[in-house]
Backbone atoms as SQL, in Angstrom:
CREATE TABLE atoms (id INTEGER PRIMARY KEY, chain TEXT, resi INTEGER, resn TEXT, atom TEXT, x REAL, y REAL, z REAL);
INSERT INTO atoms VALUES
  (1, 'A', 1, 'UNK', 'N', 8.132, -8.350, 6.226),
  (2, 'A', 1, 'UNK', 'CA', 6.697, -8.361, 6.047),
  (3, 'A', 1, 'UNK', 'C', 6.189, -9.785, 6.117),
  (4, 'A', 2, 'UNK', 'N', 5.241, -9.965, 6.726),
  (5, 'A', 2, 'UNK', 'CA', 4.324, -11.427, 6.374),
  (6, 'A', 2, 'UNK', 'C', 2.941, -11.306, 6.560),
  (7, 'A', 3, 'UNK', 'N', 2.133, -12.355, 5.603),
  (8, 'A', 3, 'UNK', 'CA', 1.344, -12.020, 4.828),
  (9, 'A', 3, 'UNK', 'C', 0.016, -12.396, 6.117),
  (10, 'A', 4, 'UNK', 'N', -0.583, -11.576, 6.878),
  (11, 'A', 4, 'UNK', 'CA', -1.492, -11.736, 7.534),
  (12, 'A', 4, 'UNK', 'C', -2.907, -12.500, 7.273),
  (13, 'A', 5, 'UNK', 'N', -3.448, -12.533, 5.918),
  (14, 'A', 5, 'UNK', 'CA', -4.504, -12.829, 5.081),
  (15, 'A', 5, 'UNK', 'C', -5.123, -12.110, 4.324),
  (16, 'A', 6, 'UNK', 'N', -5.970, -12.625, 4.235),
  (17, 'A', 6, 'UNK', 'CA', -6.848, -11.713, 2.555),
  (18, 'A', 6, 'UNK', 'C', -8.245, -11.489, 3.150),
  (19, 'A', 7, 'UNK', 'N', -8.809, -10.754, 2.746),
  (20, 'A', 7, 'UNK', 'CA', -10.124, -10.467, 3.111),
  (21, 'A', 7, 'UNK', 'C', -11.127, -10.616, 2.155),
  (22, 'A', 8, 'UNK', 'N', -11.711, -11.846, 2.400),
  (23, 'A', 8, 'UNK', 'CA', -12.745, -12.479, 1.947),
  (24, 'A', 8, 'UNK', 'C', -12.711, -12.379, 0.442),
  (25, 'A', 9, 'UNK', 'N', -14.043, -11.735, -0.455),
  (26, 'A', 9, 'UNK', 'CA', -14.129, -12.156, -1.893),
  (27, 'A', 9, 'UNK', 'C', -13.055, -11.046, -2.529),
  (28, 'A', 10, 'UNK', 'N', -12.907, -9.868, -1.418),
  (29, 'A', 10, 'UNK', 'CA', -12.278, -8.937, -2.276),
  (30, 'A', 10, 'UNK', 'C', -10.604, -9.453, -2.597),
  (31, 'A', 11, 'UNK', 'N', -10.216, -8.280, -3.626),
  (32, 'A', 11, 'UNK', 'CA', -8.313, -9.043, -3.837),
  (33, 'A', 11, 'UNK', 'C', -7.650, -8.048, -2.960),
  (34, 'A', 12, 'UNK', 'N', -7.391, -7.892, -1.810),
  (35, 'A', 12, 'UNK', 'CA', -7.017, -7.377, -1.169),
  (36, 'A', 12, 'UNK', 'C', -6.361, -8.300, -0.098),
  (37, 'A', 13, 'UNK', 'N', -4.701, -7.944, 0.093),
  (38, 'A', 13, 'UNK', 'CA', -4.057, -9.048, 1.129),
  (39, 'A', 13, 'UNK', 'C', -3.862, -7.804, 2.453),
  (40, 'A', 14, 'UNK', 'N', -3.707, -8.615, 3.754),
  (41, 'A', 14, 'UNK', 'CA', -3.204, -7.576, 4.999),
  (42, 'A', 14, 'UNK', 'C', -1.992, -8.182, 5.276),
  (43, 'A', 15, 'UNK', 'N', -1.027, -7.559, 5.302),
  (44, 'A', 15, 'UNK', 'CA', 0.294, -7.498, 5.592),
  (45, 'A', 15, 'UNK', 'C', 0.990, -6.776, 6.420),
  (46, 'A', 16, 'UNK', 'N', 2.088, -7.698, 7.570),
  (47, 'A', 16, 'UNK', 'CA', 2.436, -6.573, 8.556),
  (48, 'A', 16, 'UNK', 'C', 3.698, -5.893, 7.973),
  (49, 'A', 17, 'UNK', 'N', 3.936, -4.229, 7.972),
  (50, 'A', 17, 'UNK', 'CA', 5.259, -3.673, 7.788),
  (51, 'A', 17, 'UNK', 'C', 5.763, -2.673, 9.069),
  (52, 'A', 18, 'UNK', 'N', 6.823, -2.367, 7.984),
  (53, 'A', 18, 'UNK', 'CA', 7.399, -1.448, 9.034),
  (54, 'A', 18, 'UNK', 'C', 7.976, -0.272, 8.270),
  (55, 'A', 19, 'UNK', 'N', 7.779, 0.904, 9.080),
  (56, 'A', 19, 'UNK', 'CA', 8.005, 2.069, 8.528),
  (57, 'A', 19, 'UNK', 'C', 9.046, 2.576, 9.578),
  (58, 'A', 20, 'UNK', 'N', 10.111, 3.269, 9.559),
  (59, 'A', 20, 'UNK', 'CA', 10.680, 4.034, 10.565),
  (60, 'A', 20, 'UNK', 'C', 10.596, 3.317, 11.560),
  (61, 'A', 21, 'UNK', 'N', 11.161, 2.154, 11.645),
  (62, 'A', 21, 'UNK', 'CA', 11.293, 0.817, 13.007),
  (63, 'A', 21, 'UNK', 'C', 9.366, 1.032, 13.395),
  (64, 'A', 22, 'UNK', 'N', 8.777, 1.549, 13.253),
  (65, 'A', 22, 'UNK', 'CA', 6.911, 1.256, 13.475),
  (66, 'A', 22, 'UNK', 'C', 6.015, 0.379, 12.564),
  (67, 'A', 23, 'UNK', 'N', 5.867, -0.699, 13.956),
  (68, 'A', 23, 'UNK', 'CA', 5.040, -1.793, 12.704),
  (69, 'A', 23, 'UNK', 'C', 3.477, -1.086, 12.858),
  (70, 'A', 24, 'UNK', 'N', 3.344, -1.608, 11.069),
  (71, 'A', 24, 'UNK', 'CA', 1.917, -0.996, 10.906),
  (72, 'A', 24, 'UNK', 'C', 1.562, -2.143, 9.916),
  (73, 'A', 25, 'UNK', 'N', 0.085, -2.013, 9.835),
  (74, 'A', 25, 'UNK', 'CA', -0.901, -3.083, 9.056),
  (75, 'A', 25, 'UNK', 'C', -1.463, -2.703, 7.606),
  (76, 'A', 26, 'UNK', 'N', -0.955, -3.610, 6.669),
  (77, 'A', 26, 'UNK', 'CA', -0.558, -2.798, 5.615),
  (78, 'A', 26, 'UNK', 'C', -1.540, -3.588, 4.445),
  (79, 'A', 27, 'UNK', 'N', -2.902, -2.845, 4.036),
  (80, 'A', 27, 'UNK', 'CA', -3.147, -3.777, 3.118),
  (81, 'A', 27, 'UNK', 'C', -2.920, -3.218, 1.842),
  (82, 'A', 28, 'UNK', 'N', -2.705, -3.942, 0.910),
  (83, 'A', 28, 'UNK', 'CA', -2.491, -3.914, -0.368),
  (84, 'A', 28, 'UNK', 'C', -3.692, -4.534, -1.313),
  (85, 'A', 29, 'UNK', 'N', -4.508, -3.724, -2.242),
  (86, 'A', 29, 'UNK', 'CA', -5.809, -4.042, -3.005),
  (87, 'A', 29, 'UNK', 'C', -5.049, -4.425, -4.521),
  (88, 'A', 30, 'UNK', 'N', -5.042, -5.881, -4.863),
  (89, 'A', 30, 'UNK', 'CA', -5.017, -5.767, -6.278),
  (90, 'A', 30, 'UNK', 'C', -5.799, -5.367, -7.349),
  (91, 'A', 31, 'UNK', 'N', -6.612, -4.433, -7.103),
  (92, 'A', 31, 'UNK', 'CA', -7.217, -4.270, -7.727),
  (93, 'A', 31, 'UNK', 'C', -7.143, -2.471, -7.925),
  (94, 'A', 32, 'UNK', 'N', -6.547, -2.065, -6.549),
  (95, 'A', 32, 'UNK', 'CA', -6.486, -0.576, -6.836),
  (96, 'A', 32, 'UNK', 'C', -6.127, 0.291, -8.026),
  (97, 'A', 33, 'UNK', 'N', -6.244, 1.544, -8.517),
  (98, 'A', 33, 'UNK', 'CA', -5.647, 2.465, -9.505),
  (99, 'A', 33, 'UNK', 'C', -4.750, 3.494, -8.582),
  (100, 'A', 34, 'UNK', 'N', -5.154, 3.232, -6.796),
  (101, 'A', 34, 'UNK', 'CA', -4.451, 4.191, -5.708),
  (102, 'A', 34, 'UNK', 'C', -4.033, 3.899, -5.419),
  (103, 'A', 35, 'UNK', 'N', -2.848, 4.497, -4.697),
  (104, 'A', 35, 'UNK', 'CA', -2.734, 4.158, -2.881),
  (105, 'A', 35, 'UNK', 'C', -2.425, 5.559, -2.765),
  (106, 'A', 36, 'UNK', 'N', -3.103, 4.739, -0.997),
  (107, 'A', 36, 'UNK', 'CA', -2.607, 5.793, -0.346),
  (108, 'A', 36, 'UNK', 'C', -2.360, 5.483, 1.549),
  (109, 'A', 37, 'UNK', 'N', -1.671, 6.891, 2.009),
  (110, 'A', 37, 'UNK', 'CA', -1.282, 6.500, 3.379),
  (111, 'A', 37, 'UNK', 'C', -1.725, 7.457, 4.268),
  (112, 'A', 38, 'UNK', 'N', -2.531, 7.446, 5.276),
  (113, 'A', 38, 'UNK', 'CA', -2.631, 8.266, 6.717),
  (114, 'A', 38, 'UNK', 'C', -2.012, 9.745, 6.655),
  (115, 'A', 39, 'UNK', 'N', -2.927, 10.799, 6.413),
  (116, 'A', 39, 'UNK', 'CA', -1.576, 11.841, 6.909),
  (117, 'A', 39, 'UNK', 'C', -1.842, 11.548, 8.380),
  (118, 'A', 40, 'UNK', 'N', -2.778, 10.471, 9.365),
  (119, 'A', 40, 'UNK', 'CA', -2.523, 10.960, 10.936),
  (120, 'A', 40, 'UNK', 'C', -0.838, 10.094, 10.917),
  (121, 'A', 41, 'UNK', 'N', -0.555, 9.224, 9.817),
  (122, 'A', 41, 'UNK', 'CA', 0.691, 8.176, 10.128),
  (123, 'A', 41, 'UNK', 'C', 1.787, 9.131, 9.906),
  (124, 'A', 42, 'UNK', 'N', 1.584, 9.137, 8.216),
  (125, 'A', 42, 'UNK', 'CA', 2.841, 10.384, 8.140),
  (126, 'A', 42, 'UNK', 'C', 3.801, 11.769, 9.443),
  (127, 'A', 43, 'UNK', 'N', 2.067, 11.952, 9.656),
  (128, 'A', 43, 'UNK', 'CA', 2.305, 13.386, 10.541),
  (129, 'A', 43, 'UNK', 'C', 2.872, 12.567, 12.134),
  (130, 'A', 44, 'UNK', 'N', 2.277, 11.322, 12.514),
  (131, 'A', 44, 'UNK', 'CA', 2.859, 10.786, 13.545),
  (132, 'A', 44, 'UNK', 'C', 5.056, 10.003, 13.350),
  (133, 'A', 45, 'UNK', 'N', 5.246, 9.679, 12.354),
  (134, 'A', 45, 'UNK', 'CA', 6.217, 9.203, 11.902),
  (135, 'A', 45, 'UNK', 'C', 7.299, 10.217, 11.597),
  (136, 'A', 46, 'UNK', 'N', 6.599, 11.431, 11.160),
  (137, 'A', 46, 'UNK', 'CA', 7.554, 12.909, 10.972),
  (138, 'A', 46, 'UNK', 'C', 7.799, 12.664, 9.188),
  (139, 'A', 47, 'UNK', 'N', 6.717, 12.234, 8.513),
  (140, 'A', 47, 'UNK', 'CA', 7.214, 11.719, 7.198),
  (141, 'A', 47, 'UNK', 'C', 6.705, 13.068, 6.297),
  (142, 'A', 48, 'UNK', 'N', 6.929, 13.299, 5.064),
  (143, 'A', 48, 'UNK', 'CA', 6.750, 14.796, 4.612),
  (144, 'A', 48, 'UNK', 'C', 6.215, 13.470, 3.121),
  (145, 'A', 49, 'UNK', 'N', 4.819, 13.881, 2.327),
  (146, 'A', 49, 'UNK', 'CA', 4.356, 14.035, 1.525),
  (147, 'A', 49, 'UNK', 'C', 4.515, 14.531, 0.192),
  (148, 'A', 50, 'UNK', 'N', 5.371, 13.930, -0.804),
  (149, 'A', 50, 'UNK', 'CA', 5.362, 14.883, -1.875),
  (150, 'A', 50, 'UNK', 'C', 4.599, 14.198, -3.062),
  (151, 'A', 51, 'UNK', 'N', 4.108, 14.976, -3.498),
  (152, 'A', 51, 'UNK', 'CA', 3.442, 14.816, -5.042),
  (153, 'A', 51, 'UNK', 'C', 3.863, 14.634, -5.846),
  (154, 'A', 52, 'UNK', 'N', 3.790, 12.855, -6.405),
  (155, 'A', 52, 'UNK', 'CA', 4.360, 12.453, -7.437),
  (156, 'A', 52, 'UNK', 'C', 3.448, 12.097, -8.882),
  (157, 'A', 53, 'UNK', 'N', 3.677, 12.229, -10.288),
  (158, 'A', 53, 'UNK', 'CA', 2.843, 11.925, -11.186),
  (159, 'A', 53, 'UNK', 'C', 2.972, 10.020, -11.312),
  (160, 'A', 54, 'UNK', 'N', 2.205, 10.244, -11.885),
  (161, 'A', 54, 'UNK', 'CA', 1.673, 8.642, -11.892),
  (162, 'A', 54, 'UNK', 'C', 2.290, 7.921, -12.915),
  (163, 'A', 55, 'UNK', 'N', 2.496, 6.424, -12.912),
  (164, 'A', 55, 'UNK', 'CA', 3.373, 6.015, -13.661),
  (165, 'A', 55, 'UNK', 'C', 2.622, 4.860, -14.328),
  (166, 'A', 56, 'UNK', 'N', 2.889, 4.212, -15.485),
  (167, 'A', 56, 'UNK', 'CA', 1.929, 3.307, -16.327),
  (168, 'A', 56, 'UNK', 'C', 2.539, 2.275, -16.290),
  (169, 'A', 57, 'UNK', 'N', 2.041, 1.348, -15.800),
  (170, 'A', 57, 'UNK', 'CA', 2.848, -0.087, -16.134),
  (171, 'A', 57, 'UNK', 'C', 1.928, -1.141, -17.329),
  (172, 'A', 58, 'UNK', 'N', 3.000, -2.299, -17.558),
  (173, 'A', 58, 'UNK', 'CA', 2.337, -3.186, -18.817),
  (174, 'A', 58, 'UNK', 'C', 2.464, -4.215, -17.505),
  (175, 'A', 59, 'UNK', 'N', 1.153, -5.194, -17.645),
  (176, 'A', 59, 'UNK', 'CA', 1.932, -6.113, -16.733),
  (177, 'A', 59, 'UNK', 'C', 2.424, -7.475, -17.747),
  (178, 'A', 60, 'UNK', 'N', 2.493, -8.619, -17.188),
  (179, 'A', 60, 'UNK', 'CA', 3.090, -9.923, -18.070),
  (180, 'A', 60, 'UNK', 'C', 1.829, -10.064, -19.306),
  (181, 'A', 61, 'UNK', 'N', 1.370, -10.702, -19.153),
  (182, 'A', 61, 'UNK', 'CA', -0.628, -10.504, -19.715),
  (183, 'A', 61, 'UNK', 'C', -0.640, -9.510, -20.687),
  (184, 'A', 62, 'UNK', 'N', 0.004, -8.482, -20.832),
  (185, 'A', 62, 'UNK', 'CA', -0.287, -7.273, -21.750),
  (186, 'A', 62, 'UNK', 'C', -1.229, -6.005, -20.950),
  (187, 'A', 63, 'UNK', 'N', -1.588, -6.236, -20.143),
  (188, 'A', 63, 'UNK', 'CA', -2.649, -5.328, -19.442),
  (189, 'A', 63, 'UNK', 'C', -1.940, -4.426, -19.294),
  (190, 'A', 64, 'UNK', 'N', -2.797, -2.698, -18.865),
  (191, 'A', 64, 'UNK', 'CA', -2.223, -1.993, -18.142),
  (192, 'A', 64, 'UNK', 'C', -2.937, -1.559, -16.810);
């Protein structure tokens, strides 16, 4: 992965990855409570979707 840039005031970086040898453009929001991915990517990649519950983190800071 390398880090393409950030987009402007928001905390959001663009980053290139790779999924299944397919590079794709990957941004990451620090600020999200989501993510999420393409079902047109999934369904193009042959990737199957499962429903996971959500998990709580502490970060360093004490936050969650």
């Amino acid at each position: 992965m390398g880090v393409l840039g950030s987009m402007g005031e928001y905390q959001t970086m663009k980053v290139e990855g790779k999924i299944a040898h397919v590079d794709l453009l990957v941004l990451i929001d620090s600020g999200a409570s989501h993510n999420f991915i393409s079902p047109k990517v999934t369904t193009a990649l042959g990737l199957a979707i499962t429903p996971m519950p959500s998990k709580s983190i502490k970060l360093g800071d004490g936050h969650k």
